[in-house]
Structures are given as C-alpha cells and as structure tokens.
N, C-alpha and C positions, 0 to 999 in steps of 0.2 A: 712133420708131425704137428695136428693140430692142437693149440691150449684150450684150456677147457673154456676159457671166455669166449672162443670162437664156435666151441660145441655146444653152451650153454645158449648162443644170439643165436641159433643155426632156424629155431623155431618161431622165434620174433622177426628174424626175417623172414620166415617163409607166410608168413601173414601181412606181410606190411612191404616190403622192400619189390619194389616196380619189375626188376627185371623175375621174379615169380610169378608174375600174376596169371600169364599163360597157363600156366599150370595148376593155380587155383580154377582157373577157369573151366578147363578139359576134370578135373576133377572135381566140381560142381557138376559139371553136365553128363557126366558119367556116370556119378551118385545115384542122380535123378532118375538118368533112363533105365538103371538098374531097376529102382525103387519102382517105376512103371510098368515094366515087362513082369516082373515075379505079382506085383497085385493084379495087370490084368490076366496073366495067364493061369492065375491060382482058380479068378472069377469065371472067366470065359473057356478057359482051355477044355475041360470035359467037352463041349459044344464046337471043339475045331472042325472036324468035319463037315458041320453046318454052315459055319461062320467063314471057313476057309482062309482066303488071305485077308479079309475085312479084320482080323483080329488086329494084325500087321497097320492097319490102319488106324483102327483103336490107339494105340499103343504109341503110334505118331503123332496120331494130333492131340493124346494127353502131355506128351513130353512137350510139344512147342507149346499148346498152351498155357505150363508148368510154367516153362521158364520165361516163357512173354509174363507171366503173375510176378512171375523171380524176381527177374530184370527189371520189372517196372519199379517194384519195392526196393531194391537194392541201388537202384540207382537215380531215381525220382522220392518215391515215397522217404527213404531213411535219412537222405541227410537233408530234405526239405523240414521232415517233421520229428520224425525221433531223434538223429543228432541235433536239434534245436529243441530240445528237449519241450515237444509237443505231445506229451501222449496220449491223452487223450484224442484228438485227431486222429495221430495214426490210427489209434487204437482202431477207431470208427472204419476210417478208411482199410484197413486189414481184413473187417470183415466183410466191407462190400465187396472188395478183391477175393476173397475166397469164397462167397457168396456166389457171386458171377462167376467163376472157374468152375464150379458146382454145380450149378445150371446149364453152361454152355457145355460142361460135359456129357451132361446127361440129358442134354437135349440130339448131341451126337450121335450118342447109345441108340435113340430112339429113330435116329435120322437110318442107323445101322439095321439095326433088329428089324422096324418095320417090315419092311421089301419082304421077311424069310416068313413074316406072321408066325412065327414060332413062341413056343414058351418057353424059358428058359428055366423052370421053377425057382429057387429063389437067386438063380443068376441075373434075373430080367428085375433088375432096379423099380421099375415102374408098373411093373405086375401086379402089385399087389400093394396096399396103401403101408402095410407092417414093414414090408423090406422097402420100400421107400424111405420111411422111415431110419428104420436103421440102415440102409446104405447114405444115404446126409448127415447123418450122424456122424458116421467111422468116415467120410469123406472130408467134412469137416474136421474132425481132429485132425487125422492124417497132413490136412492141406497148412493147418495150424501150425505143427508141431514140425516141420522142416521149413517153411516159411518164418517160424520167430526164430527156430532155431540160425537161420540165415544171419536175422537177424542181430542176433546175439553177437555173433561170429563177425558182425561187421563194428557193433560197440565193443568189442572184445578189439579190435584190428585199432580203431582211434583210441580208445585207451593207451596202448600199447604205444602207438604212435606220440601221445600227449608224454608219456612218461619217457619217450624217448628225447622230445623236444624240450622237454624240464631237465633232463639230464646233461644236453648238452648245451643250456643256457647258463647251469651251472658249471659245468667246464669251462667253458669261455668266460663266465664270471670270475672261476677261480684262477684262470691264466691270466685276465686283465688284472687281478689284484696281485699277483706275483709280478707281473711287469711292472706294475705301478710299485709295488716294494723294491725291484731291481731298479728302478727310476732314483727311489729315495737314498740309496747305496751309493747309486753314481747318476748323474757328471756331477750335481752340485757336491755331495760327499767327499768323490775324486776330486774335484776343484781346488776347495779349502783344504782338505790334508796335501795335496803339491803342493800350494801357496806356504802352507805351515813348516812343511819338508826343508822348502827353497829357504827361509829363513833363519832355519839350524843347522843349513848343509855349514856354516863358516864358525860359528857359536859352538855348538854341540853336533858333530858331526856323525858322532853316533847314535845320538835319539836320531838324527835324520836318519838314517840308515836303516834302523829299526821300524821308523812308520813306514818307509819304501818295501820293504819286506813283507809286515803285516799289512801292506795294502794290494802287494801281489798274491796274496794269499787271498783274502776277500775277494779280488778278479776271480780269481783263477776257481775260488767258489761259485762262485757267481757264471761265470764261464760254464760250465761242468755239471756241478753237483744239481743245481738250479734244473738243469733241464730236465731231472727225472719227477718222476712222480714222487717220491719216496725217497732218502737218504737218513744215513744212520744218527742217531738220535745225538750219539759220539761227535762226531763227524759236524756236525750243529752248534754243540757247543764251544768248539775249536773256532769254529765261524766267528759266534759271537763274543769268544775272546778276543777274540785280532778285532774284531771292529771296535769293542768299548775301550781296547789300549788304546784304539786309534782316536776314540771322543776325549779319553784321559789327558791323551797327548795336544790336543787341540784347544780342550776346553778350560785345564787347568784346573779350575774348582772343580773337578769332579773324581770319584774314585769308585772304584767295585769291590765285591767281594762275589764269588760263583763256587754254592756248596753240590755236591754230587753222592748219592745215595743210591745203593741198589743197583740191579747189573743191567747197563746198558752198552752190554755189547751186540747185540744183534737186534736191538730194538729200532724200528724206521717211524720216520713222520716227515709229510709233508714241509718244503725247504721255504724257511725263513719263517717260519709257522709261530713263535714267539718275538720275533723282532720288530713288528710292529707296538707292540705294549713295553719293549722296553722304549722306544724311542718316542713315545707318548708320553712315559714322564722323562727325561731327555728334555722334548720341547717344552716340557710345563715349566721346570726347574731355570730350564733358557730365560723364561717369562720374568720369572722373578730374579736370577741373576745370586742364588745363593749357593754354597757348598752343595753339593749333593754326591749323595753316597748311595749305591745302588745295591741291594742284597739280593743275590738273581740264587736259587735253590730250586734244585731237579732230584726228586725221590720216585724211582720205582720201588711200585710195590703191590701184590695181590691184582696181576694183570692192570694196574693205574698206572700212569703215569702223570704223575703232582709237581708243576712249574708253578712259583712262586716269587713273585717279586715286590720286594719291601723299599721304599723311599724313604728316606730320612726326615724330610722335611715337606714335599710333595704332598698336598690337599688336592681334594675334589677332582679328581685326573679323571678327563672323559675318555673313556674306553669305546664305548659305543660304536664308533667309527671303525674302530677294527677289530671289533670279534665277531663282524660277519661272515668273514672269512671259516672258523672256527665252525659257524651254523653251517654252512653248504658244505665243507668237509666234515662233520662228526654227527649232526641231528640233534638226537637226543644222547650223544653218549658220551656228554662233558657236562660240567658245571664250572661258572665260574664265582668266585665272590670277593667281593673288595670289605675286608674289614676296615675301622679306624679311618676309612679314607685316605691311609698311605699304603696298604698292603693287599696286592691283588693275590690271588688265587685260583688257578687254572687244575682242575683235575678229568684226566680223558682215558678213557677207557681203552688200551691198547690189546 
C-alpha cells in the first residue's frame, strides 16, 4: 500500500521526473492532433466530398506544422528567453512564431482550394476580406492560448523542480548539521569522559560506572534514535539528561536543574534539536572558567512547545551559529528570544 507522500509526489513526478517524459510527450501530441482534426473538420467537413482526401492532408500538415511551432518554443525559444527571464523577447518572438504558423497555414489552404476553384462560403478563409479577418483572428488566439499555455506548463515544471532542489539542499543541510552535532557528542566527547572514567575507575569506582552507563546510553542514542527523522520529545530529554550528568561529572563546576510541564507523551521533534544551545553556553561558561548552573525548562502548551534555557552567570552567548538549524526545519513557526542576555527562549509550534 502506498502513503500518501507517495500519492501526493505521484503528480510532481509526472511533470518533472525523466523516466515520464515519453508519456508527456505522446500526450502532447495527441492533445494537438485532436485539437486539429475537430477544428478542421468542424471548418471544412460540410465540403468532404469536394475536398475528399485533401482534408486528411489539411489536417497533417497543420499538426507537423503545430508542433515544429511547439518544439521550437519548448525547447529553443523557453529556456533561451523565458526561463532566463527575457520576456519581452519572447514575447516578440511568440508572435512572429504564430504569425508565420498563420500564414504558412493559410497559404496551404490556398495551395488546397485553388486546383477545385470552388467557394467554400465562409469556409474559404480568404474569400472574402471579413472572414479573413476573422479567421486570423480566432487562429491567432487559438495558436496563442495552447502555445502559452505550453508554456506555462514548462514554468510550472522548473518551479517545481527548483522547489524540489531547495528542498533537498535543505535535507542534506539538515543531515550535515546532525552529523556535525553527532561529531560534537563523540569522539572528542567520548574521548574526555573515558579519560575522566579511567581516572575514578580506583578513586570512586562508582561515579565511574555511572559515567560508563550514561555514556552507553548517549551511544546507543546516538546509534538509534538519531537516525529517524522524528523522536519523542520524552525520549530527548532522557538524552540530554545522561549527557549534562555526564559534563557535571567532567566539569565539576557545573550543575543542572531540567523542569517539565505539560504532556509530552506522544509529542516528536527533530533529534538533538536543543543540544546545540545548551552547549553553546557550556562553551561560553568553559571561556570564563566559572560555576555554572544551567536551568533547561520544556512547557507544553496550546499546541507550543516552550524550551527554555536560563545561565546563571553566562553573558552575551552567540546563538547565531545554531539556530539555523531551527529555520530550515520550522520557517516561520518558531520564535526565539534571549532576555537579560542569560535567558534564551525557544517557543515552536507543534
């Protein structure tokens, strides 16, 4: 069975994705030759008898000469001058191209009708200067309005394609910056807590045991959870408890407190998606070499979810650097703000 994000792209591919294009193409030129057959035989078909198989001919060298207009536009004219956003040109160029279709049509007609010297009354295009007239007219729009239309259907197709190539420069933006966060985690992370481990395996043989635990646990996060798109919000915070006992245990001057509000059981977010800001003040607090106390507070509430993180002592902490992450996953549908320049505030729309 298919999901629906496969039933939803089914239509972006069939505009854009190579292995359709046959099928664009047979249904282009099917389109057409419909659209040919029902206008000449609407025109000329009373007059079959006269005209006999010459209709059939009609009808053929409207269709090639259609799509020799088509093809030229479609694959010279649009992406030389309308996908290079020329319009004016094209513009110009559109209507020498339907201009000359219009002509050599109806210079055909004439090549046709001649030989039978018949009238066709106001079948005969050039009979008469009125239906001249108004057949240039209705041949012009007509040649118009499935030529831009073509057209359209091709900006419509790079569109398409642009929002596809944005989308997935931001995927691979958002998976380089998750690797790069699983980078900051480990080896240098795992490095320094063994080294720290190794050192109270004799001393305190239990805190060592404890950081060896809480740091199979951050693997085995890291391992796992990391790999989905999405993990529970729960599941997150469990994370980042085991990793900040693990800075506690390392750093020494440092301590937490992690308050919890509102039901986040079934709530998912992007994995590791607050661990860059706390570890931003982390390094800053490093800088200076004082106490630091970290107050990390997660409130649902009225479909928000409000991550909040307060430094004790921690100025002027440049966020910058990682809450771009935040913009290519949410848009517009977070704010952040740093009061007092110790207290950040993250609130996103769940």
């Amino acid at each position: 069975m298919k999901s629906n994000k496969e039933k939803y792209s089914f239509l972006p591919d069939l505009l854009t994705k190579k292995r359709f294009e046959i099928w664009r193409h047979i249904f282009l030129i099917l389109s057409i030759a419909i659209i040919e057959m029902n206008s000449t035989l609407i025109t000329y078909g009373k007059n079959y008898s006269i005209l006999e198989n010459k209709i059939y001919w009609i009808i053929l060298f409207s269709l090639i000469l259609d799509m020799t207009i088509i093809y030229f536009n479609l694959y010279i004219i649009v992406p030389k001058l309308l996908l290079k956003s020329k319009y004016l040109q094209y513009t110009v160029t559109l209507l020498i191209l339907i201009t000359f279709s219009i002509v050599t049509n109806l210079g055909f007609e004439y090549f046709i009708f001649k030989p039978k010297n018949t009238i066709f009354d106001s079948s005969l295009t050039f009979y008469s200067e009125i239906n001249l007239i108004i057949e240039l007219v209705r041949s012009f729009l007509i040649s118009g309005i499935y030529i831009v239309g073509i057209s359209m259907s091709v900006l419509f197709k790079s569109w398409l394609m642009n929002i596809q190539r944005i989308n997935q420069l931001e995927t691979e933006d958002l998976r380089s910056q998750l690797e790069r966060m699983k980078e900051k985690v480990s080896p240098s992370f795992l490095s320094r807590i063994l080294k720290k481990s190794a050192s109270l395996a004799i001393s305190a043989p239990e805190e060592s045991s404890a950081m060896l635990l809480n740091l199979s646990k951050i693997l085995r996060y890291q391992l796992y959870d990391c790999g989905r798109d999405k993990v529970l919000l729960s599941s997150e915070i469990v994370f980042l408890t085991n990793y900040l006992s693990l800075e506690k245990n390392y750093l020494g001057n440092f301590d937490f407190i992690i308050n919890k509000n509102g039901d986040m059981t079934h709530l998912f977010i992007p994995p590791l998606l607050f661990l860059p800001f706390i570890q931003q003040s982390i390094i800053s607090n490093h800088e200076l070499n004082n106490k630091l106390i970290l107050q990390l507070s997660f409130l649902v509430e009225n479909n928000l979810l409000q991550f909040s993180c307060i430094s004790n002592n921690v100025e002027n902490i440049n966020y910058s650097q990682v809450n771009h992450r935040l913009e290519l996953l949410y848009h517009n549908k977070y704010s952040i703000k740093i009061q007092n320049e110790k207290e950040l505030t993250i609130q996103i729309a769940v």
